[in-house]
CHARMM-style PDB file with segment names, atoms N, HN, CA, C and O in Angstrom:
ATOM      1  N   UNK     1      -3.431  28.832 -35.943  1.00  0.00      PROA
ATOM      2  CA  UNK     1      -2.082  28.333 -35.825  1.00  0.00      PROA
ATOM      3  C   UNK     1      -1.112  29.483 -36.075  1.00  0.00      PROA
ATOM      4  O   UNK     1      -1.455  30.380 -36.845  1.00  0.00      PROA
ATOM      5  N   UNK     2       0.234  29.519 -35.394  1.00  0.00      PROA
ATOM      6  HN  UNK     2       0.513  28.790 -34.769  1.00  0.00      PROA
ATOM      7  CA  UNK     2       1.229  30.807 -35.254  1.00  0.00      PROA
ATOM      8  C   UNK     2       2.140  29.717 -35.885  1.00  0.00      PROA
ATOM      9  O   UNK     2       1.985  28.511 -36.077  1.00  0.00      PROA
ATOM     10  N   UNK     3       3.565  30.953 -36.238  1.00  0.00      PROA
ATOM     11  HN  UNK     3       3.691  31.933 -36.081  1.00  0.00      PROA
ATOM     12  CA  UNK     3       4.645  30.550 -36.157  1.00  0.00      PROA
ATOM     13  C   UNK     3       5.332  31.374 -35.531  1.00  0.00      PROA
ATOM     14  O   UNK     3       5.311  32.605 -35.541  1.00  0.00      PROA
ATOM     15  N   UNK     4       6.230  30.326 -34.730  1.00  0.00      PROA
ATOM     16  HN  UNK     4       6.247  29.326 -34.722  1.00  0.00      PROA
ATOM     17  CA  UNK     4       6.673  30.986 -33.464  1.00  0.00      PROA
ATOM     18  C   UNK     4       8.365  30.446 -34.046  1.00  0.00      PROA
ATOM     19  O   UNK     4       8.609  29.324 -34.491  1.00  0.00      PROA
ATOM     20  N   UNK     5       9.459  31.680 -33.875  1.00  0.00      PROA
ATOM     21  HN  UNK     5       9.261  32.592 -33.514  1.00  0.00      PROA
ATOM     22  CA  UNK     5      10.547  31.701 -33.964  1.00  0.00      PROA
ATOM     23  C   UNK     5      11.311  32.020 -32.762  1.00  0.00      PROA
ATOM     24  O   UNK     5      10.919  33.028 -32.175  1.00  0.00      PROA
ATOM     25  N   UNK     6      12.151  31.502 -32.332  1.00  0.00      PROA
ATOM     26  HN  UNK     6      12.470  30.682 -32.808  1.00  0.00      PROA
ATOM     27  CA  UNK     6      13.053  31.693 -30.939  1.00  0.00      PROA
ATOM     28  C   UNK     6      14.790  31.464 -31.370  1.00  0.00      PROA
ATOM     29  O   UNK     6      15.204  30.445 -31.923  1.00  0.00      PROA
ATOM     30  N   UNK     7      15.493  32.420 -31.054  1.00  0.00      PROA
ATOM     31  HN  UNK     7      15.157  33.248 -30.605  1.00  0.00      PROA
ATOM     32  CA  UNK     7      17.168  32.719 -30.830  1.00  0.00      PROA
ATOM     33  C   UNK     7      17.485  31.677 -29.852  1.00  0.00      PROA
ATOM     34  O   UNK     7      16.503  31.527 -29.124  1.00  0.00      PROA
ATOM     35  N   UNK     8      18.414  30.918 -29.541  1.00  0.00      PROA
ATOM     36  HN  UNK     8      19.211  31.039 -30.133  1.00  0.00      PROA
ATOM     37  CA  UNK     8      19.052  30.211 -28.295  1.00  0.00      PROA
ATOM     38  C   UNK     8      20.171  29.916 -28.121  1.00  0.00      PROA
ATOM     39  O   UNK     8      20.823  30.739 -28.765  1.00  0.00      PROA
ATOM     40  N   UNK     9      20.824  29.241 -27.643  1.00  0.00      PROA
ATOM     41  HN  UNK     9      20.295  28.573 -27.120  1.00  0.00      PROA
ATOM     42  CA  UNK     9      22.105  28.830 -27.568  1.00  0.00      PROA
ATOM     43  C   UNK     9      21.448  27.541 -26.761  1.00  0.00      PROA
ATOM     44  O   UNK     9      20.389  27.387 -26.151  1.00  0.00      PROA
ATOM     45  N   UNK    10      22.699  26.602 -27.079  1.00  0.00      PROA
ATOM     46  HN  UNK    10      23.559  26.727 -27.575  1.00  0.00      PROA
ATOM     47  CA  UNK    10      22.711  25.115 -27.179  1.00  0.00      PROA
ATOM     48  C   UNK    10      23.738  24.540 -26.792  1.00  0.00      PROA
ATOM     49  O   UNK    10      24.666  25.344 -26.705  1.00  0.00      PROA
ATOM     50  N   UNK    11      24.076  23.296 -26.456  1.00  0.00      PROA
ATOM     51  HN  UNK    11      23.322  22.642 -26.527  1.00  0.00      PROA
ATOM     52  CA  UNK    11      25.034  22.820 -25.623  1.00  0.00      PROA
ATOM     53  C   UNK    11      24.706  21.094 -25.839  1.00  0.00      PROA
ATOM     54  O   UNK    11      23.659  20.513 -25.553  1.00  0.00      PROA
ATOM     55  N   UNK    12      25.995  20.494 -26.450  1.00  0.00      PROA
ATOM     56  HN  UNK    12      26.845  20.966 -26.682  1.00  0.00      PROA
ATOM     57  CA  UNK    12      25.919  18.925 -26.589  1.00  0.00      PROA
ATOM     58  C   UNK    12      26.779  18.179 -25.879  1.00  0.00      PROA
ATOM     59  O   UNK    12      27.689  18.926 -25.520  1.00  0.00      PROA
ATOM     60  N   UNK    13      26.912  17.352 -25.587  1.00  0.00      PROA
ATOM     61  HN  UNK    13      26.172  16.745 -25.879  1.00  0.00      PROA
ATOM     62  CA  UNK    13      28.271  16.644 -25.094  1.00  0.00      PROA
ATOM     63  C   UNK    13      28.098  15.467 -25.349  1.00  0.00      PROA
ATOM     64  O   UNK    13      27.049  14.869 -25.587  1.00  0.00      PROA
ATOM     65  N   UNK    14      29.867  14.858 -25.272  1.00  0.00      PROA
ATOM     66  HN  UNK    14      30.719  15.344 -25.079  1.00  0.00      PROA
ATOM     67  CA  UNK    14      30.319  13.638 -25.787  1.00  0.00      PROA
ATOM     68  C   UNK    14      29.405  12.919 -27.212  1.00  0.00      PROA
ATOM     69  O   UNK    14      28.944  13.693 -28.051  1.00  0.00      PROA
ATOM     70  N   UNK    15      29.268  11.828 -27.320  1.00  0.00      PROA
ATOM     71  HN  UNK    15      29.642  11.199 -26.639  1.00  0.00      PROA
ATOM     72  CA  UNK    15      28.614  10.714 -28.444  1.00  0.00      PROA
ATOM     73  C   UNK    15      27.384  12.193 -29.304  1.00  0.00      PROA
ATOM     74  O   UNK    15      27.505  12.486 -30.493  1.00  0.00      PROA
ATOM     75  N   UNK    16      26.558  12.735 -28.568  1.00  0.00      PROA
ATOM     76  HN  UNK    16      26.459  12.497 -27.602  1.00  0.00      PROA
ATOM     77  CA  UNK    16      25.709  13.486 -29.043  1.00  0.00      PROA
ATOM     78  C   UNK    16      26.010  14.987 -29.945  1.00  0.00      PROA
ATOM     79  O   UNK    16      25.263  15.617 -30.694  1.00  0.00      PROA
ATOM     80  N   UNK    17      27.775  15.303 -29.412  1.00  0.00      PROA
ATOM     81  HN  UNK    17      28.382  14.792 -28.803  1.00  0.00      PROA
ATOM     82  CA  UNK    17      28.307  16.565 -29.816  1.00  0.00      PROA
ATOM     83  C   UNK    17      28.901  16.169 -31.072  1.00  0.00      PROA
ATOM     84  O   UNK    17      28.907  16.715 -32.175  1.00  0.00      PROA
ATOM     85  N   UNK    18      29.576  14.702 -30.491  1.00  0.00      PROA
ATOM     86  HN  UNK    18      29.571  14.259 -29.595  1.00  0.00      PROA
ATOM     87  CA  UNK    18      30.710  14.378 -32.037  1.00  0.00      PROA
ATOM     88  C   UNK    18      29.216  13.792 -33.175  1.00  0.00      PROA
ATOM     89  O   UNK    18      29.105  13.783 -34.401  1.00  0.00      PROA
ATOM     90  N   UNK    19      28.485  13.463 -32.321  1.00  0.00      PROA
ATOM     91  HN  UNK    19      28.574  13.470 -31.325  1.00  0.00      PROA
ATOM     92  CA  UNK    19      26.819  12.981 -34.225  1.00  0.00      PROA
ATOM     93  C   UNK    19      26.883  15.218 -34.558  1.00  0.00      PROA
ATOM     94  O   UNK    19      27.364  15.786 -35.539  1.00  0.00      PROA
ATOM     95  N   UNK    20      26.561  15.531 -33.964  1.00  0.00      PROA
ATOM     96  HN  UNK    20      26.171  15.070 -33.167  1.00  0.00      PROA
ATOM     97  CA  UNK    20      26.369  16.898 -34.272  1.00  0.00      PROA
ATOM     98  C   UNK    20      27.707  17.738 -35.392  1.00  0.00      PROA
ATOM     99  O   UNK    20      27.656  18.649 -36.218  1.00  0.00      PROA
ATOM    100  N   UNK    21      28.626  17.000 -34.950  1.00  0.00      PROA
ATOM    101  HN  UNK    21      28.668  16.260 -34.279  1.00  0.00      PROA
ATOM    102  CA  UNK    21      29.803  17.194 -35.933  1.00  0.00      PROA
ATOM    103  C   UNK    21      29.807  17.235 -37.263  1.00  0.00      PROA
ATOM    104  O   UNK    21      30.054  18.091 -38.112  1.00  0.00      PROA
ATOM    105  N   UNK    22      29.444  16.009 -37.256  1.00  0.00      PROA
ATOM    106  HN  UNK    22      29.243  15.314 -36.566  1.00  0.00      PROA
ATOM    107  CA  UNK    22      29.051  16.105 -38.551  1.00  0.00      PROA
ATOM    108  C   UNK    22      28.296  16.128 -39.468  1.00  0.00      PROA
ATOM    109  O   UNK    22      28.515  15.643 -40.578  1.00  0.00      PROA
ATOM    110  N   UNK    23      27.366  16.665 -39.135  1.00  0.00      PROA
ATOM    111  HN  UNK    23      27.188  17.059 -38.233  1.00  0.00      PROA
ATOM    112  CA  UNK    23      26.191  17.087 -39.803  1.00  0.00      PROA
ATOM    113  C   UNK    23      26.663  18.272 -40.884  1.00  0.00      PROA
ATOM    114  O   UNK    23      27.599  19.036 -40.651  1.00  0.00      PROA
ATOM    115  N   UNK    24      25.917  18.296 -42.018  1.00  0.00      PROA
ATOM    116  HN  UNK    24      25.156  17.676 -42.208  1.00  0.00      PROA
ATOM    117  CA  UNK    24      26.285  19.189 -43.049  1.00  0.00      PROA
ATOM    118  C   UNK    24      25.894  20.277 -42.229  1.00  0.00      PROA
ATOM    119  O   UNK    24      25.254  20.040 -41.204  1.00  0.00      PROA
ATOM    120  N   UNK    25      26.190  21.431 -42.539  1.00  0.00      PROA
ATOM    121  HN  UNK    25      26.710  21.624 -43.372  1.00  0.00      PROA
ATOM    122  CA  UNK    25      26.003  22.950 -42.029  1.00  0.00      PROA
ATOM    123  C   UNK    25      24.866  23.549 -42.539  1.00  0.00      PROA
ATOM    124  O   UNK    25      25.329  24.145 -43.511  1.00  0.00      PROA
ATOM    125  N   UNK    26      23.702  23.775 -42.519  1.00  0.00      PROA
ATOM    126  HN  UNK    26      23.326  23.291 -41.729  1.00  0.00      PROA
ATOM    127  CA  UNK    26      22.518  24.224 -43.311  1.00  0.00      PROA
ATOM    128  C   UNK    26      21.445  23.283 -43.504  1.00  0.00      PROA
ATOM    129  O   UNK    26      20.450  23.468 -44.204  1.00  0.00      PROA
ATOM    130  N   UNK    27      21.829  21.887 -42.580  1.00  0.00      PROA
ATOM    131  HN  UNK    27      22.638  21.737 -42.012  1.00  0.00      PROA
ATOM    132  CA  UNK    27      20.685  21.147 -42.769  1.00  0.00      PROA
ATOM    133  C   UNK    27      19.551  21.030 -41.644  1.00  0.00      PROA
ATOM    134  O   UNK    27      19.835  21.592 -40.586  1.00  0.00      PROA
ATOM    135  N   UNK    28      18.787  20.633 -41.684  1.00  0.00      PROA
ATOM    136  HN  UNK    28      18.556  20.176 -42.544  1.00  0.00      PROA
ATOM    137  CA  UNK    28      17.467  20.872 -41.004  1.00  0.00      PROA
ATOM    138  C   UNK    28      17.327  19.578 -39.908  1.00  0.00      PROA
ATOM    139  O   UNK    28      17.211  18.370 -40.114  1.00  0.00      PROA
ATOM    140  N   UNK    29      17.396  20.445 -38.535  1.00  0.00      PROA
ATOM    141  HN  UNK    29      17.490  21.427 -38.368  1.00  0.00      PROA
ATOM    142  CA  UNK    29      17.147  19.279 -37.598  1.00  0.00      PROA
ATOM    143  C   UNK    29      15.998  19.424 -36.362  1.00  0.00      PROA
ATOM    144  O   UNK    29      15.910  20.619 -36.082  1.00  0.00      PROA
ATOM    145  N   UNK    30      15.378  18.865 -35.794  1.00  0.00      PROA
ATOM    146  HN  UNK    30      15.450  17.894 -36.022  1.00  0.00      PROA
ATOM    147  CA  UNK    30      14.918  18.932 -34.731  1.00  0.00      PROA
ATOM    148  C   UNK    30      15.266  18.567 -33.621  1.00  0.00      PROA
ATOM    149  O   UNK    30      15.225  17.341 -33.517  1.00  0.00      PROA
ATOM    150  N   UNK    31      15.664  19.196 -32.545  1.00  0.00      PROA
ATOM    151  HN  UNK    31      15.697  20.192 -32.629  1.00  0.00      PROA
ATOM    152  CA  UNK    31      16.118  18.770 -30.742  1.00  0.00      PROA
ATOM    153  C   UNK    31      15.795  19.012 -30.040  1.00  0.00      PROA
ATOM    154  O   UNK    31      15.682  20.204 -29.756  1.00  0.00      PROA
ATOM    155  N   UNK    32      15.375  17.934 -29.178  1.00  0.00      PROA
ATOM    156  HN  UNK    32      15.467  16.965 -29.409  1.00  0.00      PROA
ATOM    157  CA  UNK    32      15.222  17.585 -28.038  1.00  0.00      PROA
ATOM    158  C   UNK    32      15.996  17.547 -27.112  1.00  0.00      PROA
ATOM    159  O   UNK    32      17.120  17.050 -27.038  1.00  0.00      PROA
ATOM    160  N   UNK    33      15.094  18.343 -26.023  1.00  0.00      PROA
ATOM    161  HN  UNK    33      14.181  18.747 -26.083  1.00  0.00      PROA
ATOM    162  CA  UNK    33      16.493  18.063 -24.726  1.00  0.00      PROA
ATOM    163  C   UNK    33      15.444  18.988 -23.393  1.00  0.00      PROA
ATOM    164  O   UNK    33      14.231  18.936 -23.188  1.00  0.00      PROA
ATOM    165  N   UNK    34      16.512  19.761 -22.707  1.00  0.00      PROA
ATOM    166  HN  UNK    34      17.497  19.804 -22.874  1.00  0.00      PROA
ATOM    167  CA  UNK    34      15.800  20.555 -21.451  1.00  0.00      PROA
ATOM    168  C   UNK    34      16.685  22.173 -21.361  1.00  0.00      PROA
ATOM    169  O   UNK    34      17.869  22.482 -21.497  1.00  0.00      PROA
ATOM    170  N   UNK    35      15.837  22.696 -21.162  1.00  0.00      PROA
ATOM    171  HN  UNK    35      14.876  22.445 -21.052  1.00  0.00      PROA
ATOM    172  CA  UNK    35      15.964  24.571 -20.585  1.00  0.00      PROA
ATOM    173  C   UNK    35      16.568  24.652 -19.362  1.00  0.00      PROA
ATOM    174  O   UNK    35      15.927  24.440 -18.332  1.00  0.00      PROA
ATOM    175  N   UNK    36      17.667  24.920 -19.356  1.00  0.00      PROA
ATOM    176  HN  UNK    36      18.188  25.093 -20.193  1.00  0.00      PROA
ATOM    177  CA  UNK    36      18.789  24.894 -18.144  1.00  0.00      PROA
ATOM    178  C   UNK    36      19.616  26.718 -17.975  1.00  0.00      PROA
ATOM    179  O   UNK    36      20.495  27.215 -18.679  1.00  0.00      PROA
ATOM    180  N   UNK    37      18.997  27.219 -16.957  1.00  0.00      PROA
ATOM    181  HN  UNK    37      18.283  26.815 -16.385  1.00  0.00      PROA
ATOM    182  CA  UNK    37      19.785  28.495 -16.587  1.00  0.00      PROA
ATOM    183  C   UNK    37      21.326  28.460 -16.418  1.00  0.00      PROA
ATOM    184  O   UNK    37      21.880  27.695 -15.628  1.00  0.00      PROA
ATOM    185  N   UNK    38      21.802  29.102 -16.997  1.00  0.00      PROA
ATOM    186  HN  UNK    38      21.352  29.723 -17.639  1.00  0.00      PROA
ATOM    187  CA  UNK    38      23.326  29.069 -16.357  1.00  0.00      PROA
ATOM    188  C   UNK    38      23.585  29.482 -15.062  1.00  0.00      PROA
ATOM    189  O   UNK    38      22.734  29.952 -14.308  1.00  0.00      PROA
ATOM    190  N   UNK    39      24.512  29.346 -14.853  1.00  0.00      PROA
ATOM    191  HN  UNK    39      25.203  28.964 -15.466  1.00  0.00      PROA
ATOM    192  CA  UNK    39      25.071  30.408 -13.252  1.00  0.00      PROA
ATOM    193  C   UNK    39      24.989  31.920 -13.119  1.00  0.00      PROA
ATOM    194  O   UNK    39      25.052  32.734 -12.198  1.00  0.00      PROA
ATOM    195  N   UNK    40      24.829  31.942 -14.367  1.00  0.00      PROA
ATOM    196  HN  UNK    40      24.778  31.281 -15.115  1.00  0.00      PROA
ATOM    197  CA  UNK    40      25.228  33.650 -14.137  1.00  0.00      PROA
ATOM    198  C   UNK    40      23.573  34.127 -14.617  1.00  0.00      PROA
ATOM    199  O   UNK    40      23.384  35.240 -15.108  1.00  0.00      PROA
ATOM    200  N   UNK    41      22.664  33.339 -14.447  1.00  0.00      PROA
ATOM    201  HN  UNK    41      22.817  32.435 -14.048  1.00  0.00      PROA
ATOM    202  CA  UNK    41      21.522  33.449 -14.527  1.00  0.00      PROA
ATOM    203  C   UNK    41      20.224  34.234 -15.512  1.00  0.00      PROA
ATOM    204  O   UNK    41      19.017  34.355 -15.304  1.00  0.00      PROA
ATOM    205  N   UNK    42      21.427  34.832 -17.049  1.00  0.00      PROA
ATOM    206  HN  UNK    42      22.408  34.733 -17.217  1.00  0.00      PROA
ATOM    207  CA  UNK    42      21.018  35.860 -18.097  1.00  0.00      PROA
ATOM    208  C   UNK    42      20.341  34.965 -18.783  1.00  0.00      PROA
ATOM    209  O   UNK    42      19.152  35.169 -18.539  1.00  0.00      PROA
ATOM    210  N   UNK    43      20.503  33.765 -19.772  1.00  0.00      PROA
ATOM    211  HN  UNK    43      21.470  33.599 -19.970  1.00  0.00      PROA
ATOM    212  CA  UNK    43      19.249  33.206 -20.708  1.00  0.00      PROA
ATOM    213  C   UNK    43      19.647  31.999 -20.600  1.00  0.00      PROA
ATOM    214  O   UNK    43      20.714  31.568 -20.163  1.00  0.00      PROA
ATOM    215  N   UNK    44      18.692  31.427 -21.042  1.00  0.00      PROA
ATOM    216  HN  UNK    44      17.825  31.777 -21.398  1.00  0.00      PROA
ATOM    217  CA  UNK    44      18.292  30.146 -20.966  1.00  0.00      PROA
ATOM    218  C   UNK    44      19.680  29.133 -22.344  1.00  0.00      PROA
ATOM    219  O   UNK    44      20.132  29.606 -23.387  1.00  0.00      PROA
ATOM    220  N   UNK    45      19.988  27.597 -21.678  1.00  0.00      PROA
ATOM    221  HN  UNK    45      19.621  27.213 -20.831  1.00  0.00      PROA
ATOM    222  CA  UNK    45      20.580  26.887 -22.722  1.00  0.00      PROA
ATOM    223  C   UNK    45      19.758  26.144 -22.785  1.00  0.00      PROA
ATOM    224  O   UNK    45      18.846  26.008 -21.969  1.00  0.00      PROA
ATOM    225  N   UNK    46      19.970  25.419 -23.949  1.00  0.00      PROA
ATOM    226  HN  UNK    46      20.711  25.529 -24.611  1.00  0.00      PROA
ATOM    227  CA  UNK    46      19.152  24.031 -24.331  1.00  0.00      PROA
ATOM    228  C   UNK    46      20.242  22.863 -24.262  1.00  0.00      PROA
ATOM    229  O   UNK    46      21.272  22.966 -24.928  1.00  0.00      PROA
ATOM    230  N   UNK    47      20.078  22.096 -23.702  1.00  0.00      PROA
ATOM    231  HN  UNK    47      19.242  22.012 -23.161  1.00  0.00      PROA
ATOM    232  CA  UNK    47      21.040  21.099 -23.617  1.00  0.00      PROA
ATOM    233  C   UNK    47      20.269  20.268 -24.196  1.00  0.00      PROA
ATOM    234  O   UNK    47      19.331  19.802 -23.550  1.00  0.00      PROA
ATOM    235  N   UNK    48      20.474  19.894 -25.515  1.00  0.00      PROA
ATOM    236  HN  UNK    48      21.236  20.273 -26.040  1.00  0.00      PROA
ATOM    237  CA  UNK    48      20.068  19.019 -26.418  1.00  0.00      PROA
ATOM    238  C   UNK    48      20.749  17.139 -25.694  1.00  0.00      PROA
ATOM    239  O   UNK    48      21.791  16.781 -25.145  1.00  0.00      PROA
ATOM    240  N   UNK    49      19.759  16.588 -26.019  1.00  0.00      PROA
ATOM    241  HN  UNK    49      18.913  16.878 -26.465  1.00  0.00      PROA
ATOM    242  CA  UNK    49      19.374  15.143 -25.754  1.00  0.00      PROA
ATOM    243  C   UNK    49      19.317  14.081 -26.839  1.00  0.00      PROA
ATOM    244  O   UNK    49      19.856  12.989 -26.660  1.00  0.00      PROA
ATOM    245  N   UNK    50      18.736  14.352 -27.854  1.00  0.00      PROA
ATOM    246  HN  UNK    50      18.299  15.240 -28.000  1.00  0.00      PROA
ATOM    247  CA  UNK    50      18.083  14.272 -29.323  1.00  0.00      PROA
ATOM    248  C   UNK    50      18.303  14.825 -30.398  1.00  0.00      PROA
ATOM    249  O   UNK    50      18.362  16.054 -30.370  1.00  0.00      PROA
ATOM    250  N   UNK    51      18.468  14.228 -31.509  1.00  0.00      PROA
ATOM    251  HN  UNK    51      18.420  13.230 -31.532  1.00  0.00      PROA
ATOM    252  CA  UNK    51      18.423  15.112 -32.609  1.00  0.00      PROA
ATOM    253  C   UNK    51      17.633  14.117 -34.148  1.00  0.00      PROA
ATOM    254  O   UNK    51      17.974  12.939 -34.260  1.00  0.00      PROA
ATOM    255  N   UNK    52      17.009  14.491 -34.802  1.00  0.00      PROA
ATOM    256  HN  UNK    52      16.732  15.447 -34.710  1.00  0.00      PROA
ATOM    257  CA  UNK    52      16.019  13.685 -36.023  1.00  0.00      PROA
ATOM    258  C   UNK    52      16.395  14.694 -36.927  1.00  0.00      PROA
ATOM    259  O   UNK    52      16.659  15.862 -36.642  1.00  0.00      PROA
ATOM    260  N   UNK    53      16.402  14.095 -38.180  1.00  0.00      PROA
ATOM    261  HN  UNK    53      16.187  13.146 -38.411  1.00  0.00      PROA
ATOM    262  CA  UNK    53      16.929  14.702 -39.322  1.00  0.00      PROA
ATOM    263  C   UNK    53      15.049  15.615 -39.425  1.00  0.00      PROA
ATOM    264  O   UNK    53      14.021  14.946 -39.315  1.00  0.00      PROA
ATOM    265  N   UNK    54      15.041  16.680 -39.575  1.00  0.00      PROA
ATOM    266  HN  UNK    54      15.876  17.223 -39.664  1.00  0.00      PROA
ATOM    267  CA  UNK    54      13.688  17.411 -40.196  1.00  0.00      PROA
ATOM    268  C   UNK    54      13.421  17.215 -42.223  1.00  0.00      PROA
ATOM    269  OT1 UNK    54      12.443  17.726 -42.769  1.00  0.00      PROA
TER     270      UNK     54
END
């Protein structure tokens, strides 16, 4: 078994951005969602779907 660490950038909208609001800052979550290229085609976003308290 590894542990695998990854950098990203992320992207929420509406009902799913404002729950993300308020979440304390430093707390532990897990998300779900899909790997979406931008236009300008440099790295990958996660457009989160989901989120469960970890």
């Amino acid at each position: 078994m590894r542990e695998v660490k990854a950098v990203l950038k992320a992207v929420a909208f509406g009902a799913m951005a404002e729950r993300l609001a308020r979440q304390p800052i430093g707390s532990l979550w897990r998300f779900t969602g899909f790997l979406a290229t931008p236009r300008n085609g440099k790295h990958p976003v996660l457009h989160v779907q989901d989120i469960q308290q970890d």
